[in-house]
N, C-alpha and C positions, 0 to 999 in steps of 0.2 A: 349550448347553441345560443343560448339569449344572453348570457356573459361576452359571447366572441362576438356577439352582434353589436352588442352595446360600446366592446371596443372599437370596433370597425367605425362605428356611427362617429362616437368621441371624435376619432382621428378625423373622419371627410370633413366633421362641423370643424376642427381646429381649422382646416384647410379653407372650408369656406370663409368663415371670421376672417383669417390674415388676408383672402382677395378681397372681401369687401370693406376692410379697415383700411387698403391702402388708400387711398385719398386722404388718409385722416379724419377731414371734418365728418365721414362717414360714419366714425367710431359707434358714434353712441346710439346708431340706430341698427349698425351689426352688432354689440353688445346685446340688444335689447332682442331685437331673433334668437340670440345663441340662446337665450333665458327662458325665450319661450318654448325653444324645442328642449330645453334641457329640462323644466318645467314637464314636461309631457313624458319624457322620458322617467323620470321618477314615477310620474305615475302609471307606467305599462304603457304608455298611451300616443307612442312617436309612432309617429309613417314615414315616410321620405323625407332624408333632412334636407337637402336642397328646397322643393316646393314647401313642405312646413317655415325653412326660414325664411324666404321670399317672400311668403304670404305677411310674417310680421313685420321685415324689413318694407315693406312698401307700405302695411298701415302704420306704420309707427316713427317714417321716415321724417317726418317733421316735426312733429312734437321731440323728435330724441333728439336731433340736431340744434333742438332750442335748447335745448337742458344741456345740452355734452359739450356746445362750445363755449358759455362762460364757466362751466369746470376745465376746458381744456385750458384754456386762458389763465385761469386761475395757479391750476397746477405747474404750468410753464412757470409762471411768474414767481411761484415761492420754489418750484424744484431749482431753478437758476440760482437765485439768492442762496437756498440750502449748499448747492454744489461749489459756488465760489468760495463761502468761511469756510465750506469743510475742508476745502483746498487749500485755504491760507491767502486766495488772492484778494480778497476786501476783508479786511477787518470790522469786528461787529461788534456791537455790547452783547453781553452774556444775556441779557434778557429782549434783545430781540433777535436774538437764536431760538430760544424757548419761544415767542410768538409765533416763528415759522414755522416751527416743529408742532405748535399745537395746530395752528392754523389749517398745514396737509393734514394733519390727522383727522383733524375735522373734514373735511372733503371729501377723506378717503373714506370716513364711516357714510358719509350721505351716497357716495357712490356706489356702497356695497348694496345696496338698493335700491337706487331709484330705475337702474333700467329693468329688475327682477321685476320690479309696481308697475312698470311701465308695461312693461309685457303681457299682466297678466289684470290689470283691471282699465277700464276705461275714467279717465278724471282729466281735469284741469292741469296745465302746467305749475302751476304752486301748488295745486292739491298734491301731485305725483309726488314733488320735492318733500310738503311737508311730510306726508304718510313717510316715504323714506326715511327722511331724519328722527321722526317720532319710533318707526320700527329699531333702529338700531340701538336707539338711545333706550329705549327698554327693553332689549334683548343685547345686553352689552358684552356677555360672555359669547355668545353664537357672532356678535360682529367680531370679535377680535380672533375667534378661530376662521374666519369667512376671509379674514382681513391676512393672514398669516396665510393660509392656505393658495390665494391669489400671489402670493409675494415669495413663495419659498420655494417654485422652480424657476424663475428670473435670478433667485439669488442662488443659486445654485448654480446656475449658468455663470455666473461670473466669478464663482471661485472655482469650479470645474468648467472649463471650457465645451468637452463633450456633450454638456449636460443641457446645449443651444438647440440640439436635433431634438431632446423630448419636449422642447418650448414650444418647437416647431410643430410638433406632431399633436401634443398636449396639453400646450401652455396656459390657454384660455379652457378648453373646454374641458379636463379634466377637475382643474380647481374650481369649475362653476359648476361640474356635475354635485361633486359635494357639497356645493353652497348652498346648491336647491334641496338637501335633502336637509339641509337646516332649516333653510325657510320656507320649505313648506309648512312646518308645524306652525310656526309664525304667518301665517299666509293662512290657516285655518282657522287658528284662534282671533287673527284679527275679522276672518268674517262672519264668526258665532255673536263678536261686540256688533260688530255692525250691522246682524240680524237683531240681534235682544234691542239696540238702540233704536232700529226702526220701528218695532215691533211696539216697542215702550209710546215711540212716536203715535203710532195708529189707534192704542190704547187712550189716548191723552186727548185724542181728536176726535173717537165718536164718544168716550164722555162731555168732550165739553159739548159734542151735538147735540146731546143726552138734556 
């Protein structure tokens, strides 16, 4: 029953994400809900996904919408470029093919976290980003399965056509269920550092009181 349930759950969050993604600039503060009840869901600990996403989509509604529109901007700008040379219709040097290609992949490693960070700790808008970039970049093998996992039923979908109904039903909140069960171990060891760091901190302060 808590297998059927968990599917059931997946599927309304896919459905919510796509209502509250449609505006677009929305994105990245429905992203940042899905994380959070997905987040919860790993750990036993989902209620109502409607009211649980709500609850993050309205605290998190502007800080994600600062973060998600120069990535949306961003990503438009180099997927355009990508899609033209791959087409043949602008010709490119070979090496700034490789800058584009590196360029999205850098994007796409900061995005594979910043709205999980955003979700689940309270910071700064460059804090949120660094922590993101600093988590993937030392956990390089979990971003690139986190990174594949988001990406492999979109592309499935365009070499199997059928394969658009499980996007529809799955698309987001299946490959972010498993991404959470990545980062959460990521998501605990960085907060063992950041207890020992403070910890060190307090130790340092009533010596020097001392």
């Amino acid at each position: 029953m808590r297998f059927f349930d968990k599917v059931f759950n997946l599927l309304w969050l896919n459905i919510v994400v796509l209502i509250f993604s449609l505006p677009i600039v929305t994105m990245g503060a429905s992203f940042t809900a899905m994380h959070y009840v997905l987040f919860r869901m790993v750990k036993n600990e989902e209620g109502y996904v409607l009211p649980t996403f709500w609850k993050s989509f309205r605290q998190n509604f502007k800080q994600a919408t600062l973060i998600w529109l120069p990535f949306m901007f961003v990503v438009a700008v180099l997927g355009v470029d990508a899609y033209l040379f791959s087409k043949g219709v602008v010709t490119m040097p070979g090496a700034y093919k490789l800058v584009i290609y590196f360029l999205l992949f850098v994007v796409a490693f900061g995005m594979l976290f910043v709205f999980p960070v955003l979700s689940h700790y309270d910071n700064t808008t460059k804090g949120t980003i660094r922590n993101a970039y600093a988590m993937a970049m030392f956990n390089p093998i979990k971003s690139i399965v986190m990174l594949i996992l988001y990406i492999a039923p979109w592309a499935a979908a365009v070499f199997v056509p059928n394969c658009i109904f499980l996007c529809l039903f799955y698309g987001f909140s299946l490959p972010g269920y498993f991404a959470a069960i990545l980062y959460e171990g990521i998501f605990e060891r960085f907060e063992k550092e950041e207890a020992k760091a403070k910890q060190r901190m307090e130790e340092e302060e009533n010596t020097g009181d001392l």
